[in-house]
C-alpha positions as CSV (number, residue, x, y, z in Angstrom):
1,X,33.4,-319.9,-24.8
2,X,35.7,-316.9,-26.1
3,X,33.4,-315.8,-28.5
4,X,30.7,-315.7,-25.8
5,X,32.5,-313.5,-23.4
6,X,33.8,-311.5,-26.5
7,X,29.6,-311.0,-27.0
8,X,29.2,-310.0,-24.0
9,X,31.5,-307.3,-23.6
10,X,31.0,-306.1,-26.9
11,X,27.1,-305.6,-25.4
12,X,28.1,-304.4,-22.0
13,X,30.3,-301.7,-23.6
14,X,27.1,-300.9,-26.1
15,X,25.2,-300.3,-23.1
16,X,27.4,-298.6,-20.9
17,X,27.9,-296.2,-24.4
18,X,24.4,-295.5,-24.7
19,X,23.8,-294.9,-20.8
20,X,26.1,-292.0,-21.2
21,X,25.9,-290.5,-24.6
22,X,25.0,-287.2,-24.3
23,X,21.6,-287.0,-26.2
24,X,19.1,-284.6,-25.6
25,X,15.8,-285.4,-26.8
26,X,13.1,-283.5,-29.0
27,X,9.1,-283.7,-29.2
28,X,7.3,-282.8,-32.2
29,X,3.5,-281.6,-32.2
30,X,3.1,-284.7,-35.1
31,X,4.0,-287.1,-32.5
32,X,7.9,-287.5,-34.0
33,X,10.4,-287.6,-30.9
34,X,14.1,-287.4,-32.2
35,X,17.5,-288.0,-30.6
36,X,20.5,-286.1,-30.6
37,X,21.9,-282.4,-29.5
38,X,20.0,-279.0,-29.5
39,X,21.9,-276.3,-31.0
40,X,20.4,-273.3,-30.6
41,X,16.6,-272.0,-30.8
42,X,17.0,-268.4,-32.9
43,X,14.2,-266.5,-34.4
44,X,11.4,-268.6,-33.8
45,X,13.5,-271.7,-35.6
46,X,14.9,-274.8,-33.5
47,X,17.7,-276.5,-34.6
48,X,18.5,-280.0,-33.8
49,X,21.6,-282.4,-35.0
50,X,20.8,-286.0,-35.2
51,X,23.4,-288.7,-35.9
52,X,21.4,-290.1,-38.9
53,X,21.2,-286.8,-40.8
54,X,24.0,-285.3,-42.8
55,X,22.6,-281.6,-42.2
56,X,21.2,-280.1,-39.0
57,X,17.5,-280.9,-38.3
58,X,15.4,-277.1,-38.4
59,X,11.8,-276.9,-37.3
60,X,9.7,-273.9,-36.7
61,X,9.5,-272.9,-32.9
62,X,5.5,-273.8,-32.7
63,X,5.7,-277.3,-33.8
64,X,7.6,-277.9,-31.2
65,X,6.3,-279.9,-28.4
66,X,8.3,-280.4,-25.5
67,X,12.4,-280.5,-25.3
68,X,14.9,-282.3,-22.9
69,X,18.3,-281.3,-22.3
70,X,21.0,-283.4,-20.9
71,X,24.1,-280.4,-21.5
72,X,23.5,-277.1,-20.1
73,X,21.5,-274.3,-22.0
74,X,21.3,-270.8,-21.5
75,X,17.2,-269.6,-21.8
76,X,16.2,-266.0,-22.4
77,X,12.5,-265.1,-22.5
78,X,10.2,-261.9,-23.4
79,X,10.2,-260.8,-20.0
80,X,14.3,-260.3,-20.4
81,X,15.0,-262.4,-18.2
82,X,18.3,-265.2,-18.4
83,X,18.0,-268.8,-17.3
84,X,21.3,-271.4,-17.2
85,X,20.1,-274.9,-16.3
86,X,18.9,-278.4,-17.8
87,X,15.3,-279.1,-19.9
88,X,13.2,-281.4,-18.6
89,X,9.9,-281.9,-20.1
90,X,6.5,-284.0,-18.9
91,X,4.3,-285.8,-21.6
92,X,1.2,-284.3,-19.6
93,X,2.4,-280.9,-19.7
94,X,2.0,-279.9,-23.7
95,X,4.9,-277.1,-25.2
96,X,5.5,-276.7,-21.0
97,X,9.0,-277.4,-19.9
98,X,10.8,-277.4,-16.3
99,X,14.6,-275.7,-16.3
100,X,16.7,-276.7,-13.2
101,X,19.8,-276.0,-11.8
102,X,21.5,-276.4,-8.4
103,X,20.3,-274.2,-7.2
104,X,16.5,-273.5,-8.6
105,X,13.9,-274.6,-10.7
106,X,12.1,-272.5,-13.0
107,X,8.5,-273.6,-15.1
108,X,8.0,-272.1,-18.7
109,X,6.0,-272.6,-21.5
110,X,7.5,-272.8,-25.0
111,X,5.7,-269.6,-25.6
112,X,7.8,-267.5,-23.2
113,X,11.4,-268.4,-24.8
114,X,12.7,-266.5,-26.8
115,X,16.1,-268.1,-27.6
116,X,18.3,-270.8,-26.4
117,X,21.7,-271.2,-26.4
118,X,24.0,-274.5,-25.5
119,X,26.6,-273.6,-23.5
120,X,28.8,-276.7,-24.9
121,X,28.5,-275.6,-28.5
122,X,31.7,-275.6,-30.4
123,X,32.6,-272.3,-32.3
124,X,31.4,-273.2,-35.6
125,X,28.0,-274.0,-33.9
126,X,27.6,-269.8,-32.8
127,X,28.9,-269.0,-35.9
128,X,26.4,-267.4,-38.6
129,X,27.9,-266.2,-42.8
130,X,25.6,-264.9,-45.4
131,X,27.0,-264.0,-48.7
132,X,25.1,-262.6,-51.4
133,X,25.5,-260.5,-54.9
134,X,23.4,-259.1,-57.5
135,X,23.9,-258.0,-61.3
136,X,21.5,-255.8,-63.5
137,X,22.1,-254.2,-66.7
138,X,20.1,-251.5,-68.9
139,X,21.1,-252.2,-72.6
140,X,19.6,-248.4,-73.6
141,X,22.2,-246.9,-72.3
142,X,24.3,-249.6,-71.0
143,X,23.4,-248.9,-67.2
144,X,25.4,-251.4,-65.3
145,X,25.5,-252.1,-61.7
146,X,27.1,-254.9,-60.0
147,X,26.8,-255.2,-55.5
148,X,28.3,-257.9,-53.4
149,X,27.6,-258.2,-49.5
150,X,28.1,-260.3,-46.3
151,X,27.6,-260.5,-43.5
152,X,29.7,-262.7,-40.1
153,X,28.3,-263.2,-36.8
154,X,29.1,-264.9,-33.5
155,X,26.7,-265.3,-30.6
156,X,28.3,-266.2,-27.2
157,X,26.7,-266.6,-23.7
158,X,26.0,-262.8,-23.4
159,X,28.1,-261.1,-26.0
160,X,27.2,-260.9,-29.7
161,X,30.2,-259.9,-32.6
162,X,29.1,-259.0,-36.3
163,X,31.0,-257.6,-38.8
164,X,30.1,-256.7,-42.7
165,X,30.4,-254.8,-45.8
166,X,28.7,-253.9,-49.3
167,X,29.9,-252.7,-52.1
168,X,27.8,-250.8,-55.1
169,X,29.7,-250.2,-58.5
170,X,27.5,-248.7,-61.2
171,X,28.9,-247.9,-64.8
172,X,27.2,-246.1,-67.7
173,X,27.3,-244.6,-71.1
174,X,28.6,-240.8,-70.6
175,X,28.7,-241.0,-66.8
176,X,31.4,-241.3,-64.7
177,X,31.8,-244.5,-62.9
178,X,30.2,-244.4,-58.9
179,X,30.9,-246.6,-56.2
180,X,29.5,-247.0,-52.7
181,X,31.6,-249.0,-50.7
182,X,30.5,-250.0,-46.8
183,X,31.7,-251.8,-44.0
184,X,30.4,-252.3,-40.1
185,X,32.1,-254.1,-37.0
186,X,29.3,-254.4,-34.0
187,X,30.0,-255.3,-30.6
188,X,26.4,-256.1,-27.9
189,X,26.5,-257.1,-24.4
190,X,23.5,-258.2,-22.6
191,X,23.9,-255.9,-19.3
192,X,20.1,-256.3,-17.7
193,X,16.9,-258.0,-18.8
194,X,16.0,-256.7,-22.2
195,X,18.7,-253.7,-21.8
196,X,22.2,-254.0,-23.8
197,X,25.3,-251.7,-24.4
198,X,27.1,-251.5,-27.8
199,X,30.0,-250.1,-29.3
200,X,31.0,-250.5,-33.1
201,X,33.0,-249.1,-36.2
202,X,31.4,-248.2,-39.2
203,X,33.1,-246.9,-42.9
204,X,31.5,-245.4,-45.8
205,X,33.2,-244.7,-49.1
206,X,30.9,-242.9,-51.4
207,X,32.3,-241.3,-55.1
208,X,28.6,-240.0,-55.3
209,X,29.0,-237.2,-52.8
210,X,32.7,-237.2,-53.0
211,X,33.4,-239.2,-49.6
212,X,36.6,-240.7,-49.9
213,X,36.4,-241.6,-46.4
214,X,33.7,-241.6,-43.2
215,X,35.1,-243.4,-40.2
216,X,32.1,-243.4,-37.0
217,X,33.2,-244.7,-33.7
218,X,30.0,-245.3,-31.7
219,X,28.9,-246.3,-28.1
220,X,25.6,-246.6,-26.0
221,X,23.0,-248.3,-24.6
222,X,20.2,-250.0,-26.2
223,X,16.6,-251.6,-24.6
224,X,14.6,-254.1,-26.7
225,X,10.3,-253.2,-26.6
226,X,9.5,-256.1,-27.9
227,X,11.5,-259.3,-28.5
228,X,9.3,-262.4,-29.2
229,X,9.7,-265.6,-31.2
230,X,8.0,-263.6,-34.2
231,X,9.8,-260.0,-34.0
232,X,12.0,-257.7,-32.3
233,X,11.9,-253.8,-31.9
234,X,14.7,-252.3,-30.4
235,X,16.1,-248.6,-29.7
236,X,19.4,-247.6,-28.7
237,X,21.0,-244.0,-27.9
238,X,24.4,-243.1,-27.4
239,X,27.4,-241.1,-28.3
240,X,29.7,-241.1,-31.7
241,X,32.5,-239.4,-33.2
242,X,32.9,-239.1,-36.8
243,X,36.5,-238.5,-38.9
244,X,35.7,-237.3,-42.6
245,X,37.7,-237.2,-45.9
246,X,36.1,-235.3,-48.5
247,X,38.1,-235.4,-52.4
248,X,36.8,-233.8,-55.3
249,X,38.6,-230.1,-56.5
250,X,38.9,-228.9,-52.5
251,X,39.9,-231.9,-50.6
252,X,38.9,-231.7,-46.8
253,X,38.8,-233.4,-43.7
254,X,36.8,-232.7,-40.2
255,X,36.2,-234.5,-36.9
256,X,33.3,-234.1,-35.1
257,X,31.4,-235.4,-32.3
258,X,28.0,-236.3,-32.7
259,X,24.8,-237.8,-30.6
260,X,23.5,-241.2,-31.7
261,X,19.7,-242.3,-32.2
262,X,18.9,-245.7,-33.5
263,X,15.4,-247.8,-33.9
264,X,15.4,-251.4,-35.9
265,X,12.4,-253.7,-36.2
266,X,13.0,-257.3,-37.6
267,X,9.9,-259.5,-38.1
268,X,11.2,-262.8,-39.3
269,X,8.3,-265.4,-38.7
270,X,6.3,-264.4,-42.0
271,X,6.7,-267.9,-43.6
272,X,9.5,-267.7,-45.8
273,X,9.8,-263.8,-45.6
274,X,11.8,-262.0,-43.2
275,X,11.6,-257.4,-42.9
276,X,14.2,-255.6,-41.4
277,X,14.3,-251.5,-40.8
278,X,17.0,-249.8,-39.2
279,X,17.3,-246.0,-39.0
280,X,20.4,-244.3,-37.3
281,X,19.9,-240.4,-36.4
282,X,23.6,-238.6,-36.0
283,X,22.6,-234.9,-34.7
284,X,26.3,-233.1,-34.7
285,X,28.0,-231.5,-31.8
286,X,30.6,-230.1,-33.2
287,X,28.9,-228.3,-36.6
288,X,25.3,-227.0,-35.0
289,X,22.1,-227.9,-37.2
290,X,24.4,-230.4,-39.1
291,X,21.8,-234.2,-38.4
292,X,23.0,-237.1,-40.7
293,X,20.6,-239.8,-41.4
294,X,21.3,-243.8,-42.4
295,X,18.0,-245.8,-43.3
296,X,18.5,-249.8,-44.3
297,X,15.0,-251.4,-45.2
298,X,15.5,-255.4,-46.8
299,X,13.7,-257.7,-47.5
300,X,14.5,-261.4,-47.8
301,X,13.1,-264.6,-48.8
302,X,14.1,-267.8,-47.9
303,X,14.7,-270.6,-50.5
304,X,15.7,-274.2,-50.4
305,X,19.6,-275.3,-49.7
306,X,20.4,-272.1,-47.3
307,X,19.6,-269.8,-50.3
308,X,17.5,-267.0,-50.5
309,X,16.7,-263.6,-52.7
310,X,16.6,-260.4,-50.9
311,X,15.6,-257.0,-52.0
312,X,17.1,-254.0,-49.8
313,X,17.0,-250.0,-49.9
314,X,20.2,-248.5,-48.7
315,X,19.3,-244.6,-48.1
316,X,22.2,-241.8,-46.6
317,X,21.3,-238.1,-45.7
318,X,23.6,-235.2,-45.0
319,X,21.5,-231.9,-44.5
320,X,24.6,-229.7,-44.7
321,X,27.7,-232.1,-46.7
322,X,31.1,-230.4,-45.6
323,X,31.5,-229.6,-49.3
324,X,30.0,-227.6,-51.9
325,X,27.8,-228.9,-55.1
326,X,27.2,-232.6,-53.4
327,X,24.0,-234.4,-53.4
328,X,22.7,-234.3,-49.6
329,X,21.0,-237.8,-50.1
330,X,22.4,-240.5,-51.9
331,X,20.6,-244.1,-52.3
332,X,20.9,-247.3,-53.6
333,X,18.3,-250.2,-54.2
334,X,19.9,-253.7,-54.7
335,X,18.3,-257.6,-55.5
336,X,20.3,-259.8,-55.0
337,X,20.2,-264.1,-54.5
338,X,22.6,-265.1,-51.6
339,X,23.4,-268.2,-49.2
340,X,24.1,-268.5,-45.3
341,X,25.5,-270.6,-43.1
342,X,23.6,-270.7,-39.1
């Protein structure tokens, strides 16, 4: 008799647990339907944590065929526009979904979102690391050059934080020893539909044209043209000021204010390939006709295990350098194999 009522509530509490789990609830276009918690939906990829898998579940945004939600997620589409509600999702109604909250109720197809975010994602969950370094040598004249970069990123309802840095060192027979050293820290707020405002830091450490020091503090507003599950093209202007330590045999140091003109592209659903371009236009204030220009092209290619191989072309333009007998342009193009963490 014990060990029946023991049974029973052992299976009573088995139900009760299962009734309330908090399990949202996946539909693949093969016909798979798997159990467990969306984490986010980010560049055209869907991930998905199951119970039974040691790693998070990822599958590509068009194989997707319907999604329920029982925790609350926070839906951006193409149009710009911001949803916060619960996924429901009708077996009749192919890649069409149904977001409700109190206080409406919204119809969109899979095709319109853009991103998702769960609002009761733990920190680690909006957290995104990428780490990567390259190594070449010339034995002819024993060219060496060794970079190391990476990157840290977190997403939050409407705010994203990044910060990052590279560093170039390049040695050879006969020629003094150059580094480029390079470090970012990005703020973005979502203000209005596809419009955003920014503020950041960046430093730039260059032996090449004797900059011991560049220090930009920037602000401004950006707008996103397009911003689709395969690509994003965005332009943002503002304002920056610029504080500048020059070595070499006349050291010298300036501040000046200058404008701010930026346009990035990103196209990451090309398989395993993802392209980025960003070019920042920094027209002076403070020294007329002076225009600085910062180009970063990369490519990248995804490999198995979170690894990948990326190629990237770091290009830096000064029409009139603050000192005398300095290259105006100084680049640098790096390979490198590297691993992230989303």
């Amino acid at each position: 008799m014990k060990s029946k009522k023991l049974f029973l509530a052992l299976l009573f509490l088995a139900v009760f647990t299962n009734l309330f789990a908090q399990n949202d609830t996946l539909y693949s276009a093969t016909g798979d339907v798997l159990v467990g918690e969306i984490k986010s939906v980010n560049k055209n990829v869907l991930t998905f944590d199951t119970d039974y898998a040691d790693s998070d579940f990822k599958i590509e945004w068009g194989n997707v065929k319907g999604l329920k939600s029982v925790t609350e997620v926070i839906v951006y589409t193409k149009e710009g526009k911001r949803y916060v509600g619960y996924l429901s999702y009708n077996n009749n109604d192919e890649r069409k979904v149904v977001l409700k909250n109190s206080e409406t109720e919204v119809n969109l197809t899979l095709d319109e979102i853009v991103e998702i975010e769960t609002l009761s994602s733990s920190f680690w969950d909006r957290i995104y690391i990428s780490i990567d370094a390259g190594y070449s040598f010339n034995s002819g004249n024993n060219l060496s050059q060794l970079s190391v970069s990476g990157k840290v990123k977190y997403n939050a309802e409407n705010w994203r934080l990044g910060a990052g840095f590279n560093n170039v060192a390049t040695n050879q027979d006969g020629v003094d020893p150059t580094t480029r050293n390079e470090a970012n820290v990005d703020f973005t707020r979502d203000i209005y539909g596809k419009s955003f405002a920014f503020a950041g830091l960046e430093f730039l450490e260059n032996s090449e044209q004797m900059l011991d020091l560049r220090t930009t503090s920037k602000l401004g507003l950006g707008y996103y043209f397009i911003r689709n599950n395969g690509m994003f093209l965005q332009a943002s202007a503002g304002v920056a000021n610029a504080n500048e330590k020059y070595g070499g045999a006349t050291p010298k140091t300036e501040n000046s204010f200058e404008g701010l003109g930026a346009l990035e592209f990103d196209a990451f659903d090309i398989g395993d390939f993802s392209f980025r371009a960003k070019v920042s236009a920094f027209p002076s204030f403070s020294n007329k006709g002076r225009v600085r220009i910062n180009s970063d092209v990369s490519m990248k290619w995804d490999l198995p295990l979170d690894f990948y191989i990326k190629a990237s072309f770091i290009h830096n333009y000064d029409n009139k350098p603050l000192v005398e007998n300095v290259a105006k342009g100084d680049y640098v193009f790096q390979t490198s194999i590297g691993w992230e963490w989303d």
